[in-house]
Every structure is written in structure tokens, then in C-alpha cells.
C-alpha positions as CSV (number, residue, x, y, z in Angstrom):
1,X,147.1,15.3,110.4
2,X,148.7,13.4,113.3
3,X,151.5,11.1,111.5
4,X,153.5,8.5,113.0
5,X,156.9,7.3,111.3
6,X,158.2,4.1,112.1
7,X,162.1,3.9,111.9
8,X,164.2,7.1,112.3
9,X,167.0,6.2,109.8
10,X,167.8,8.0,106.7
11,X,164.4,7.6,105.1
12,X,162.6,7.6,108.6
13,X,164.4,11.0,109.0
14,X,163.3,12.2,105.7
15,X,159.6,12.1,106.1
16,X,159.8,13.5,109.7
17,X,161.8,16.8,108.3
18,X,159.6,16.8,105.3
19,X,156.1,16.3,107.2
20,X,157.0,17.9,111.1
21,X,156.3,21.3,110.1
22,X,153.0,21.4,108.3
23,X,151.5,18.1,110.6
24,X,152.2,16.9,113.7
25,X,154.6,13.9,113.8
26,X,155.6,11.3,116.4
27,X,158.7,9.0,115.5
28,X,158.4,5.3,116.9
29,X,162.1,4.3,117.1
30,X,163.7,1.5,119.6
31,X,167.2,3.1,119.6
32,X,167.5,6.0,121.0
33,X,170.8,7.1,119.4
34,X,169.1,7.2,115.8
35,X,166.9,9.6,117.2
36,X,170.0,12.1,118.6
37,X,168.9,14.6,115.3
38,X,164.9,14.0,114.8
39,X,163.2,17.7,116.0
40,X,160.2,19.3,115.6
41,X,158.4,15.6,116.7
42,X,157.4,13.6,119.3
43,X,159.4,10.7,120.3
44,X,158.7,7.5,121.2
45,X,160.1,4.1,121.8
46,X,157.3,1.7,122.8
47,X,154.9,0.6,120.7
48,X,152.0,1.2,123.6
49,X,152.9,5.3,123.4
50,X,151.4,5.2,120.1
51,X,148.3,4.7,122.0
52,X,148.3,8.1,123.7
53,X,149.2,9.4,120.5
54,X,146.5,8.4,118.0
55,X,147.7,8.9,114.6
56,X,145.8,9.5,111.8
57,X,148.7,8.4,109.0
58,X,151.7,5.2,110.0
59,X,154.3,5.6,107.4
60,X,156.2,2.7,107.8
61,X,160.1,3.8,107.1
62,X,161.8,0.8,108.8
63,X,164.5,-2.1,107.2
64,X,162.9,-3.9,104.4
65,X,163.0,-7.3,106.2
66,X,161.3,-6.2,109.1
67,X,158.3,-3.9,107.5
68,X,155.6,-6.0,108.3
69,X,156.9,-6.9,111.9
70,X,157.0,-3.3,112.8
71,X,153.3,-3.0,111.4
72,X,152.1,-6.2,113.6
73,X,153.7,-4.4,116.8
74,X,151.9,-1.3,116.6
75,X,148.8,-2.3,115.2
76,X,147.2,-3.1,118.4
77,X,147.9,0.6,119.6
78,X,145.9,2.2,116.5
79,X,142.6,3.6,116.5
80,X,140.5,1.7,113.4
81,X,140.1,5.2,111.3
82,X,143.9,4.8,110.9
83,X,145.5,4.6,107.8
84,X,148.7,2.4,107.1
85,X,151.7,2.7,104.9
86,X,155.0,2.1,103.9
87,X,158.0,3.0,101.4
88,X,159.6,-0.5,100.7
89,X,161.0,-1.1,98.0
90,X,159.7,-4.7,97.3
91,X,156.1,-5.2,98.2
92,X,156.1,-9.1,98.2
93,X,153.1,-10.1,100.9
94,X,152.4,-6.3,101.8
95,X,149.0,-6.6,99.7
96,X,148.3,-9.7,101.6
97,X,148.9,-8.4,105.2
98,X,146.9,-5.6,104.1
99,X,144.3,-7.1,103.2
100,X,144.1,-9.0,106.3
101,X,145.3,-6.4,108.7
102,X,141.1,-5.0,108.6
103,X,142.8,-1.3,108.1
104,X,143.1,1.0,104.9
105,X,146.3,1.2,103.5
106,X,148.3,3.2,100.7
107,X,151.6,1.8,99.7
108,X,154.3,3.9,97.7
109,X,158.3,3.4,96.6
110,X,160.2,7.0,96.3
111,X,162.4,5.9,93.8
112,X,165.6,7.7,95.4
113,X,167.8,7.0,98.8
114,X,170.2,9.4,100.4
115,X,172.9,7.3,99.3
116,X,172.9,9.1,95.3
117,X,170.4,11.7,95.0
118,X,170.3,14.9,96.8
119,X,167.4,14.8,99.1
120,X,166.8,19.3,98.8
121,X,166.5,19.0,95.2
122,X,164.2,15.8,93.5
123,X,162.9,17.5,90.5
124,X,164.6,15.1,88.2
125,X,163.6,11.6,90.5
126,X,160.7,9.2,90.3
127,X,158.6,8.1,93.0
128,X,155.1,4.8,92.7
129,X,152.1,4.7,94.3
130,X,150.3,1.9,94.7
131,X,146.6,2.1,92.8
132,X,145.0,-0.6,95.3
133,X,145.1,1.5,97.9
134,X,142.6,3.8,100.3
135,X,141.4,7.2,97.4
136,X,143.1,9.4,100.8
137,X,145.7,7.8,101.7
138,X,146.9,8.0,97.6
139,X,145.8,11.7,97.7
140,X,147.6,12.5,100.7
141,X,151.4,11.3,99.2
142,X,150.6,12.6,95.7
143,X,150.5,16.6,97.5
144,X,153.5,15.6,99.4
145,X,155.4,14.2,95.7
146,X,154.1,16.5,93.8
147,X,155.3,19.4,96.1
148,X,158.9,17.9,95.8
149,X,158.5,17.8,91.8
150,X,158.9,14.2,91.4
151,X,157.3,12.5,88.7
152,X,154.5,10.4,90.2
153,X,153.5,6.6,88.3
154,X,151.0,4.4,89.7
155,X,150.9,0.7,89.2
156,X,149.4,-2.3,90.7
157,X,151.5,-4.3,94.0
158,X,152.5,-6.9,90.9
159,X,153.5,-4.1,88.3
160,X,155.7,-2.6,91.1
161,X,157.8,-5.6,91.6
162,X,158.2,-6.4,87.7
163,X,159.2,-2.4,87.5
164,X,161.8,-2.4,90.2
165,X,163.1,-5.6,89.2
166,X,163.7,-4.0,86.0
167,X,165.3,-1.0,87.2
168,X,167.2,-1.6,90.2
169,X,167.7,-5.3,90.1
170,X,169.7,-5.4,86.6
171,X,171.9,-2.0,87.7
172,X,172.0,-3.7,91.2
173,X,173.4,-7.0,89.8
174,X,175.1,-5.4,87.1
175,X,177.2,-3.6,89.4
176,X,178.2,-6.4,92.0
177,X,179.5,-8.2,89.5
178,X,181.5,-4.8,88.2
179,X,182.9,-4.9,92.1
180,X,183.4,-8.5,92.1
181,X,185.4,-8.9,89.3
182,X,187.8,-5.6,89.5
183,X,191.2,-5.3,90.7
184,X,193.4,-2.4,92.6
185,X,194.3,0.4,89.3
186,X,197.2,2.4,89.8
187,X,195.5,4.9,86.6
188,X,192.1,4.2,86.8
189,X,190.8,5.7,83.9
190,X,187.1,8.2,84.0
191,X,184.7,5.2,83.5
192,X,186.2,3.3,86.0
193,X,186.3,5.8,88.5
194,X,182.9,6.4,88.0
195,X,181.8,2.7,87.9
196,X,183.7,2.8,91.7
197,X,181.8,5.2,92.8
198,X,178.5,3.6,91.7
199,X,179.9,0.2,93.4
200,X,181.1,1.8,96.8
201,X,177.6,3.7,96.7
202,X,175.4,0.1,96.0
203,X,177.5,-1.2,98.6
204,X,177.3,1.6,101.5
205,X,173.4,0.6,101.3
206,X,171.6,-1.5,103.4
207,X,172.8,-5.7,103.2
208,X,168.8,-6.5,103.8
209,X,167.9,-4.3,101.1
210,X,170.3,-5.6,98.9
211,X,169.1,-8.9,99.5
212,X,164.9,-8.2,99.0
213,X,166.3,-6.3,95.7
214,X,167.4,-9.4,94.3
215,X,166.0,-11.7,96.0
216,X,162.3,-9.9,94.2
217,X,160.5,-12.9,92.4
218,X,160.6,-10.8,89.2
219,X,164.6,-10.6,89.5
220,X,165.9,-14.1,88.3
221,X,164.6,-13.4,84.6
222,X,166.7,-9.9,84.8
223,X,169.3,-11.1,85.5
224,X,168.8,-14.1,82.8
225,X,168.8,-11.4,80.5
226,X,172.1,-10.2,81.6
227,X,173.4,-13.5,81.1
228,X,172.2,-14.0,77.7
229,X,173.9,-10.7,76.6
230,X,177.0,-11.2,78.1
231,X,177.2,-14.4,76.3
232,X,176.3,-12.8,73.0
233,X,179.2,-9.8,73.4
234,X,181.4,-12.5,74.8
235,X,181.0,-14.2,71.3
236,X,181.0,-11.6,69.4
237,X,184.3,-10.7,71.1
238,X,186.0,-14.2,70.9
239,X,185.3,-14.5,66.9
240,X,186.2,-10.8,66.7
241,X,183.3,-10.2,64.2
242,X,183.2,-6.6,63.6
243,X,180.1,-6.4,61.7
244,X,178.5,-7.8,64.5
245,X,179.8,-5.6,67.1
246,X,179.3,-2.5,64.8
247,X,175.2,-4.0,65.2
248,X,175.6,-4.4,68.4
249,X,176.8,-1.1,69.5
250,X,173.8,0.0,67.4
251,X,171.1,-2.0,69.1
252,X,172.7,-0.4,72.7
253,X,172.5,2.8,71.4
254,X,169.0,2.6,70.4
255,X,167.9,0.9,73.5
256,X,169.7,4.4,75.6
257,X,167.9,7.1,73.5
């Protein structure tokens, strides 16, 4: 299959090594420096050299905030048989441009970044696929998923968002607040340490991913929730009511098995 990859940064980068020796691959990229390391692809850096190229597949791998903008600049360049995609991690108004963009489409989150998980070894991480999508298109990324091990789920565009807000807005928000709210340790002790390293991760990420994270209509609620809870312990803390922190430690632990 002819592939084009839009974006050559970490993920962009990912799916080229992943996908350049079994298909042949052509990364569309504007700067030529983030391109110093793709091989085994062809590489271009005009949207009208897709043209010449005619791919089958568009894997869309560029900054959240610009997804759709990259999709609008190549579309004129693409034969109709092609099929569009993306990776984004909040699919606000995708189904909607898809929908009107007259093309097929498959849309799917790997629930992993090179910042924390190791990339040669996924067997223990998560990825979605969209179910409104082309039957192909889904077909196509379950064989490349299911060959890295990850455990495949499928929900709707909606269910997505409602997922991620779930799962990475409340570590997401949790976290900031962690980095927001700590001071210099001269003997940090293990759980600190580690809750650094979490923070200096989160924060070695992407600013515009940050941003759609939490900025995903389903996030306000989470983070309600967090707010609610840390009222609750703060309470339960002022009045120094060990029965209820004995019940509460319970609950958590319940909730983590």
C-alpha cells in the first residue's frame, strides 16, 4: 500500500519506521530538519508532491491543533479512492470534517507517546479505533495493533472523548496541580521522586496537546470530580475523623483493584 504520513515528529516518525518496510511510505513534512533521521521513505515537503505520489492510506501524525489544517492542504492532491486518517488524541469536529470532506476515513488514538512508554516493546499499552469509520481502513490499523500486541477497543467519536477525558484528563490535571503546588526538597522522599518524574514527563509534552487534553468538552466534569474529592479528604483531614479516613482509604483501594 502507498502510505503518506503527515508530520515527521515523534509519532510521525513512529509510523514511517513501523510501516516503511512492509509498504511504501512518503512523509509530507515542511521542515526539513525534522526529517534529518526519516529513511527507508520518500520525502516531501509540498503539499502538490503528494500528487505524483498517489497514496492509497494519509495517516495524519501532525500537532493536535493543526490536524484538520494539514488534511484541508493536501486534500486537493489526493486521488478519491484515498483513504484518510489520523492519531489525535481528541477528536472534537474530526467526524464532522469527515463527513464533509466526500472521502472514507478511519480514525484511531494509540494510547501511548514516546515520552513514557517504550516504543520496541507495547505489549502492556492500549490503543482506539474509531467504529464509524471505512470496514478497510479499521482492518488495516487493527493488523498493524495487533502485530505490536496492544490491546485494541473500539468506541464511537463521542465515547472516545468521554474515555480520554477520563483517563488522561484527570492524571493530566491531577499532575499539574502536583507541579504547581511543590517546592525545591533537599530529601525528596520515593513518591515524590516519582511524582517528579511523572510532572517533568506531562510537561516535556507538547503545550497544544496539553491544551486539547483539557480543553476536551468531556474534561470540566473530571476535573469537578477531582474537586469534589479533594474537598471531601480535605475535611476529613481538618476534623481529623479517623473512622472516616480508615473508609476512605477503603473506597480508594477498592476503586485501584
Amino acid at each position: 500500500m502507498k502510505i503518506l504520513i503527515l508530520g515527521a515528529g515523534k509519532m510521525g516518525s513512529f509510523f514511517t519506521d513501523l510501516l516503511s518496510f512492509d509498504h511504501e511510505v512518503a512523509v509530507l513534512e515542511n521542515d526539513p530538519k525534522r526529517m534529518r533521521f526519516i529513511y527507508n521513505a520518500l520525502r516531501l515537503q509540498k503539499p502538490e508532491e503528494v500528487a505524483e505520489f498517489k497514496p492509497e492510506l494519509v495517516i495524519n501524525c501532525v500537532t493536535l491543533s493543526y490536524t484538520i489544517e494539514a488534511f484541508k492542504n493536501v486534500l486537493p492532491y489526493l486521488p478519491q479512492t484515498c483513504i484518510l486518517s489520523d492519531i489525535a488524541s481528541v477528536k472534537t469536529h474530526l467526524k464532522e470534517f469527515y463527513e464533509e470532506s466526500g472521502f472514507r476515513y478511519v480514525s484511531t488514538h494509540p494510547m501511548f507517546g514516546p515520552t513514557f512508554a517504550n516504543l520496541g516493546q507495547l505489549e502492556n499499552e492500549n490503543t482506539i479505533i474509531i467504529s464509524e469509520g471505512d470496514h478497510l481502513g479499521k482492518i488495516f490499523f487493527k493488523d498493524v495493533y495487533a502485530n505490536l500486541r496492544l490491546h485494541i477497543c473500539e468506541y464511537t467519536f463521542e465515547e472516545h472523548d468521554q474515555v480520554v477525558a477520563y483517563s488522561l484528563g484527570i492524571p493530566f490535571a491531577s499532575t499539574m496541580v502536583f507541579a504547581t503546588t511543590m517546592k525545591h526538597q533537599d530529601a525528596p522522599g520515593t513518591t515524590f521522586k516519582r511524582h517528579m518524574n511523572i510532572a517533568r514527563g506531562l510537561l516535556s509534552e507538547d503545550d497544544y496537546l496539553l491544551t486539547e487534553i483539557l480543553f476536551n468538552p468531556y474534561t470540566p466534569h473530571q476535573i469537578e470530580r477531582i474537586q469534589e474529592e479533594l474537598a471531601t479528604l480535605q475535611a476529613i483531614i481538618k476534623d481529623k475523623d479517623s473512622a472516616r479516613m480508615k473508609e476512605y482509604l477503603t473506597k480508594m483501594r477498592k476503586h485501584i483493584e
